[in-house]
N, CA, C and O atoms as a DFTB+ gen file, in Angstrom:
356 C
 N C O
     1  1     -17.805       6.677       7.052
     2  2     -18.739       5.669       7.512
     3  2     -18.460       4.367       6.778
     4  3     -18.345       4.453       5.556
     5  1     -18.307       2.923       7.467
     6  2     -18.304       2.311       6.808
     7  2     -19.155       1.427       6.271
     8  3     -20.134       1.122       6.951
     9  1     -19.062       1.097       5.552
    10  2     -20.277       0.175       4.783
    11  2     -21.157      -0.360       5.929
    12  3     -21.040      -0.259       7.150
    13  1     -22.175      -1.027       5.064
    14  2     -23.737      -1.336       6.104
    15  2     -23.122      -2.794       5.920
    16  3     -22.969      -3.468       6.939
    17  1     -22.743      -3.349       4.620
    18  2     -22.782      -4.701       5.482
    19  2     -21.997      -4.970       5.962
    20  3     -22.058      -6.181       6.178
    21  1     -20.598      -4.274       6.577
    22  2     -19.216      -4.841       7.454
    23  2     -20.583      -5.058       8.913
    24  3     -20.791      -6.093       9.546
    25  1     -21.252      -3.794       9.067
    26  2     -21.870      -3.688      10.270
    27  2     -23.323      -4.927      10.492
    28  3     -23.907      -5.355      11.488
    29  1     -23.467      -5.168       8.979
    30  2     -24.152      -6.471       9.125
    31  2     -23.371      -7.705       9.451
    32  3     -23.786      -8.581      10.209
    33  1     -22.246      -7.723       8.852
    34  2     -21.706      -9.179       9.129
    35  2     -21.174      -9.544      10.742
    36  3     -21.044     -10.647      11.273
    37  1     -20.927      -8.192      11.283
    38  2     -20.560      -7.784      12.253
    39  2     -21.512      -8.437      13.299
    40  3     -21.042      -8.886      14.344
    41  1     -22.986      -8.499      12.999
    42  2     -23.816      -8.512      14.046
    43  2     -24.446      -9.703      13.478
    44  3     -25.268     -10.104      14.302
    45  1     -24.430     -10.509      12.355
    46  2     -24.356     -11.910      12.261
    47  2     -23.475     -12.766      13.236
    48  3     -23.913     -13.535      14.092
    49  1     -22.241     -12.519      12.978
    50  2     -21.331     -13.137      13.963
    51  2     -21.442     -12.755      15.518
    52  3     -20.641     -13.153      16.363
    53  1     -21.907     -12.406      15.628
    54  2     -22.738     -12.122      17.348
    55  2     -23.712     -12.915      17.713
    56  3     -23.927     -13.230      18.883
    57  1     -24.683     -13.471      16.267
    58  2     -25.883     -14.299      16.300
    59  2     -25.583     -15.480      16.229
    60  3     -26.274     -16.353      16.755
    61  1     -24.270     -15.771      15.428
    62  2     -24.010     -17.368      15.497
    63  2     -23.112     -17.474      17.148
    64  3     -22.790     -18.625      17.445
    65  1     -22.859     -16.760      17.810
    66  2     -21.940     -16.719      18.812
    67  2     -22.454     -17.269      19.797
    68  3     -22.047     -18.244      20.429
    69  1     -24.083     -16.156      20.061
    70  2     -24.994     -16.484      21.397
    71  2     -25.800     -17.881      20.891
    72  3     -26.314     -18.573      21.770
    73  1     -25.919     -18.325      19.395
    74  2     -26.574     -19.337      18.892
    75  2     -25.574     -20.437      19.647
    76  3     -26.072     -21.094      20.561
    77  1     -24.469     -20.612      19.366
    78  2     -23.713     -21.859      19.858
    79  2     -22.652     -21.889      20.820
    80  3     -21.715     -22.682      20.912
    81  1     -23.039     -20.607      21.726
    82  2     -21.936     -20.936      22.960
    83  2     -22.155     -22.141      23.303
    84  3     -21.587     -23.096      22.774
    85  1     -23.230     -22.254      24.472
    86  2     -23.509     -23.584      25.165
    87  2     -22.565     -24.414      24.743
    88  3     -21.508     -24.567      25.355
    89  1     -23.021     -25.341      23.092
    90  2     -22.673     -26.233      21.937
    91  2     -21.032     -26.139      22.795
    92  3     -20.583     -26.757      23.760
    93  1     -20.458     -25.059      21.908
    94  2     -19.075     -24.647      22.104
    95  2     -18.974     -25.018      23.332
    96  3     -18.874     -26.244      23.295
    97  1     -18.946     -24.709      24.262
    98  2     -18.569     -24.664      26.004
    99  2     -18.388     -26.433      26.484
   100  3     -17.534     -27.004      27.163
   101  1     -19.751     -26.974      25.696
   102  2     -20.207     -28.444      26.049
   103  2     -19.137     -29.348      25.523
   104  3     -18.909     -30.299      26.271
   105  1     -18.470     -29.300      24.504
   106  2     -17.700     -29.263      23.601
   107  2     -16.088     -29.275      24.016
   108  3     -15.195     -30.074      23.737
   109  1     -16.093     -28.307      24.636
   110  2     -14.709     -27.924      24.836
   111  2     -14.087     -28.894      26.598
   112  3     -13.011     -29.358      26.976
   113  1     -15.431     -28.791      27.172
   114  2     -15.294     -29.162      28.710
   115  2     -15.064     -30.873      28.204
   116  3     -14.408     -31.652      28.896
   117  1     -15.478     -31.129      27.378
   118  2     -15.383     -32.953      27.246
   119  2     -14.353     -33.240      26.096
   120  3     -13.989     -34.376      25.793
   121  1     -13.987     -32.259      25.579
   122  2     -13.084     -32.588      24.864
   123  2     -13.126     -32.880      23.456
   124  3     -12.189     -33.619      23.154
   125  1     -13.737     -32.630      22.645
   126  2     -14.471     -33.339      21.652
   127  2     -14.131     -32.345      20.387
   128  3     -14.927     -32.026      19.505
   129  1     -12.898     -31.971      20.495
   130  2     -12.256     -30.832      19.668
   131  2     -12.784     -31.269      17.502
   132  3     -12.630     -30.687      16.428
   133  1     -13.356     -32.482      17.939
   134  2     -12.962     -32.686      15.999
   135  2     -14.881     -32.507      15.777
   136  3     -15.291     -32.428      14.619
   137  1     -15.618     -32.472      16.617
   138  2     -17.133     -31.915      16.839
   139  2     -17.078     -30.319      16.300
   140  3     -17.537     -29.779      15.294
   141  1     -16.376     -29.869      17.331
   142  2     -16.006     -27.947      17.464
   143  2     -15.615     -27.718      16.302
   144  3     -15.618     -26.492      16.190
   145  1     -15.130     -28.385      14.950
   146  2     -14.522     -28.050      14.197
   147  2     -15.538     -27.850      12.940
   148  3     -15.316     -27.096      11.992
   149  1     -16.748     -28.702      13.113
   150  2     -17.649     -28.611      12.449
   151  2     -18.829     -27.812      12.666
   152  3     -19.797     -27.773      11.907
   153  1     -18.694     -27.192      13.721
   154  2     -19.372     -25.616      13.519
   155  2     -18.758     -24.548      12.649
   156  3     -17.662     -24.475      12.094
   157  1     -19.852     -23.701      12.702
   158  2     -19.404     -22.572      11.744
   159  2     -18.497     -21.797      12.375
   160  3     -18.603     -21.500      13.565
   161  1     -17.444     -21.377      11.540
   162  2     -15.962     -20.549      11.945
   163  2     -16.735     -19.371      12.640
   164  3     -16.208     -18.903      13.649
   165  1     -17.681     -18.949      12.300
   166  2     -18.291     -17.126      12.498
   167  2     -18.534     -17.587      13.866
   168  3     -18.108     -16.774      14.686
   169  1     -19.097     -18.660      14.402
   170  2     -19.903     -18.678      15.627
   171  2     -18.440     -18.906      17.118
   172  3     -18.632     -19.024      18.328
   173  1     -17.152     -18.891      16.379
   174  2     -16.159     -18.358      17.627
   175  2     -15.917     -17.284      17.925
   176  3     -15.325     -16.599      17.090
   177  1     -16.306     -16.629      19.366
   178  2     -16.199     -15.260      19.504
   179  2     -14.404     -14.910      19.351
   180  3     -14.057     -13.859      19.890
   181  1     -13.559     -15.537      18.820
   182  2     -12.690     -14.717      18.496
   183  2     -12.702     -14.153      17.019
   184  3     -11.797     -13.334      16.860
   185  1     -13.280     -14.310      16.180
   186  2     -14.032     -13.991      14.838
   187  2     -14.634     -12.295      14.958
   188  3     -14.329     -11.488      14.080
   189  1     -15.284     -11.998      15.837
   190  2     -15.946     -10.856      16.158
   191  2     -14.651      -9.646      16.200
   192  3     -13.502      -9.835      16.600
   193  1     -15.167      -8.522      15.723
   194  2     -13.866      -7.312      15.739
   195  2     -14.876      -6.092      16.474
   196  3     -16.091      -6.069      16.278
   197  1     -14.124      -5.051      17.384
   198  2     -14.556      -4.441      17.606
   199  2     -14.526      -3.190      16.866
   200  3     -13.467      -2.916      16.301
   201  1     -15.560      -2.336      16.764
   202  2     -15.843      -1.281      15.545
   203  2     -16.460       0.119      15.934
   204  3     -17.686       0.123      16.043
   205  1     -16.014       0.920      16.086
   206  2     -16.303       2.239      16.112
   207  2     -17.555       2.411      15.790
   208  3     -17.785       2.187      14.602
   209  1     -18.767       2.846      16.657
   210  2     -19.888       3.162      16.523
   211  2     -19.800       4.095      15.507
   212  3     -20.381       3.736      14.484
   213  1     -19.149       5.407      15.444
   214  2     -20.149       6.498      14.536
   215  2     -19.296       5.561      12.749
   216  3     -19.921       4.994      11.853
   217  1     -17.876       5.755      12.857
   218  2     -17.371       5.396      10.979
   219  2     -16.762       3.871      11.277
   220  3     -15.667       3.554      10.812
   221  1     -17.388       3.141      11.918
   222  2     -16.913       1.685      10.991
   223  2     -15.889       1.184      11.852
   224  3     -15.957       0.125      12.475
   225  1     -14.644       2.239      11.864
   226  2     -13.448       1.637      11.967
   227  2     -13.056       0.172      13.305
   228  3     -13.399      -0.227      14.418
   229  1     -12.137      -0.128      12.184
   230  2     -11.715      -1.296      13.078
   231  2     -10.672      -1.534      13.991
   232  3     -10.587      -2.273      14.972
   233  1      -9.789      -0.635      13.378
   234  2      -8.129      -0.295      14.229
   235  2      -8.736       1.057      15.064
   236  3      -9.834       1.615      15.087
   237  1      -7.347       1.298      15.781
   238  2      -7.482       2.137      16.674
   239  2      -8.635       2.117      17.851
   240  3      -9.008       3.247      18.166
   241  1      -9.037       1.423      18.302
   242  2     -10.482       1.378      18.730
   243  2     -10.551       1.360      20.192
   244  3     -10.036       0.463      20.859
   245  1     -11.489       2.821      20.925
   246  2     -11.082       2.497      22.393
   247  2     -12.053       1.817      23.030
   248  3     -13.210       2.195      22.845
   249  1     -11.811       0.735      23.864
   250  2     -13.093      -0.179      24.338
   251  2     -13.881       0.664      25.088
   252  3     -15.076       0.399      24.954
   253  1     -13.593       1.799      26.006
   254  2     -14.370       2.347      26.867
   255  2     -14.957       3.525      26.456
   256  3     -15.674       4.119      27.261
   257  1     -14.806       3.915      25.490
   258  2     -15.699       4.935      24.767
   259  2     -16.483       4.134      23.561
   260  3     -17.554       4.573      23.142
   261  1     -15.965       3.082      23.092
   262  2     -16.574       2.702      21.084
   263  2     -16.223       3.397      20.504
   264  3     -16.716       3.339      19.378
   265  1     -15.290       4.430      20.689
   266  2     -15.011       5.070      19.322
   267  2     -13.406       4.784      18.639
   268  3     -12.531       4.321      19.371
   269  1     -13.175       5.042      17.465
   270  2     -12.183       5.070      17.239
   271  2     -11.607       6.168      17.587
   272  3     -12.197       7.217      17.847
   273  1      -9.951       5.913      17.619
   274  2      -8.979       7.148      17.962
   275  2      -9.435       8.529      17.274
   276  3      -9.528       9.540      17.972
   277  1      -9.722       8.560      15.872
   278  2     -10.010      10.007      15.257
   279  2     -11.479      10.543      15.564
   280  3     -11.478      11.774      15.598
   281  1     -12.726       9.983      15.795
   282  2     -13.571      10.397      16.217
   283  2     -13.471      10.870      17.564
   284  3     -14.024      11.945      17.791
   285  1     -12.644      10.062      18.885
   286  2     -12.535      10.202      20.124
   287  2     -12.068      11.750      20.205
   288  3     -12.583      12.665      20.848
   289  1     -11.062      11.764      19.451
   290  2     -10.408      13.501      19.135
   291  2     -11.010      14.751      18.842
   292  3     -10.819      15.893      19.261
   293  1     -11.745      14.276      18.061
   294  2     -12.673      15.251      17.328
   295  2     -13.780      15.521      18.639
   296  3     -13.982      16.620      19.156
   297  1     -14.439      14.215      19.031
   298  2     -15.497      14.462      20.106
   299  2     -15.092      15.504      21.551
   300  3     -15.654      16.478      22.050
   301  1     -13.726      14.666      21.924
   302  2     -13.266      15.895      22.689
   303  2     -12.971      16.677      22.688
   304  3     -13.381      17.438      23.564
   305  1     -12.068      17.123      21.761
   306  2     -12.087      18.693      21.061
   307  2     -13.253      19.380      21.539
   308  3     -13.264      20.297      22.360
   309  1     -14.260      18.842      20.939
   310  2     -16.038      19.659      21.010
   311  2     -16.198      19.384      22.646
   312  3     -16.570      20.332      23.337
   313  1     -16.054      18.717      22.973
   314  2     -16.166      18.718      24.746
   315  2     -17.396      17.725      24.889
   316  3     -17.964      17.750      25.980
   317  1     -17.874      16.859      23.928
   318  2     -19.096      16.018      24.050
   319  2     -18.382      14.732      24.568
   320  3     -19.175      13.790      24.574
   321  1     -17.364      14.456      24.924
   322  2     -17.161      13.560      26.223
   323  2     -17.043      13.968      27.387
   324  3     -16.043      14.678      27.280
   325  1     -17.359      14.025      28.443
   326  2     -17.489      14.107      29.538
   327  2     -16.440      13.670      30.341
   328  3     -16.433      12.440      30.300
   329  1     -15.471      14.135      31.115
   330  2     -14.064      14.027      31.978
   331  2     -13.239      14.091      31.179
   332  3     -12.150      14.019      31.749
   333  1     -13.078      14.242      29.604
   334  2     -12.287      14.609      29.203
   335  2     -11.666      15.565      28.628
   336  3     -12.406      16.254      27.927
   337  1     -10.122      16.010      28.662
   338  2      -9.949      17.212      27.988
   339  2      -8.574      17.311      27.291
   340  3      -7.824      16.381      27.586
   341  1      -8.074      18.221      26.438
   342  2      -6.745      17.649      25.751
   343  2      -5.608      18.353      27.053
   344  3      -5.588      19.376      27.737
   345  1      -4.763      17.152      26.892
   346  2      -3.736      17.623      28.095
   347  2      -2.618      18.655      28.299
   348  3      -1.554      18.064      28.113
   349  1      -2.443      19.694      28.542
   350  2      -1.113      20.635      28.426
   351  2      -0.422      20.602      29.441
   352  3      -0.917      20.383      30.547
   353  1       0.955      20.833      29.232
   354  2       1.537      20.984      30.798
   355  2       3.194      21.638      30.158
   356  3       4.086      21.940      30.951
């Protein structure tokens, strides 16, 4: 599991994101790139990482489940995903 505050900072930078899209958007459409620069770095959604709901992780990460690769394994193994199963042939 990883720490509480990766998962706090995590969801700060989500708050400065929806705080200053608009700003950002208004910004970008007129051109005004040396404005944009003086917002806070956190509030560009390329800043944001995606993170494995149950341990943290940051790599490996599948968008359509939230989990990382080693939990995804483990879950299917147990059969608690649904359409999935390990493949033989």
């Amino acid at each position: 599991m990883a720490r509480k505050s990766l998962f706090a900072r995590e969801a700060k930078r989500k708050r400065l994101y929806e705080k200053y899209k608009e700003i950002r958007e208004t910004l970008k459409k007129e051109g005004r790139y040396d404005e944009m620069q003086e917002l806070p770095r956190n509030s560009s959604l390329i800043r944001q990482r995606n993170r494995c709901v149950v341990t943290g992780r940051q790599r490996a990460y599948y968008r359509k489940f939230g989990l990382s690769r080693l939990v995804f394994r483990e879950k299917a193994l147990r059969g608690e995903i649904p359409g999935v199963k390990k493949a033989s042939w």
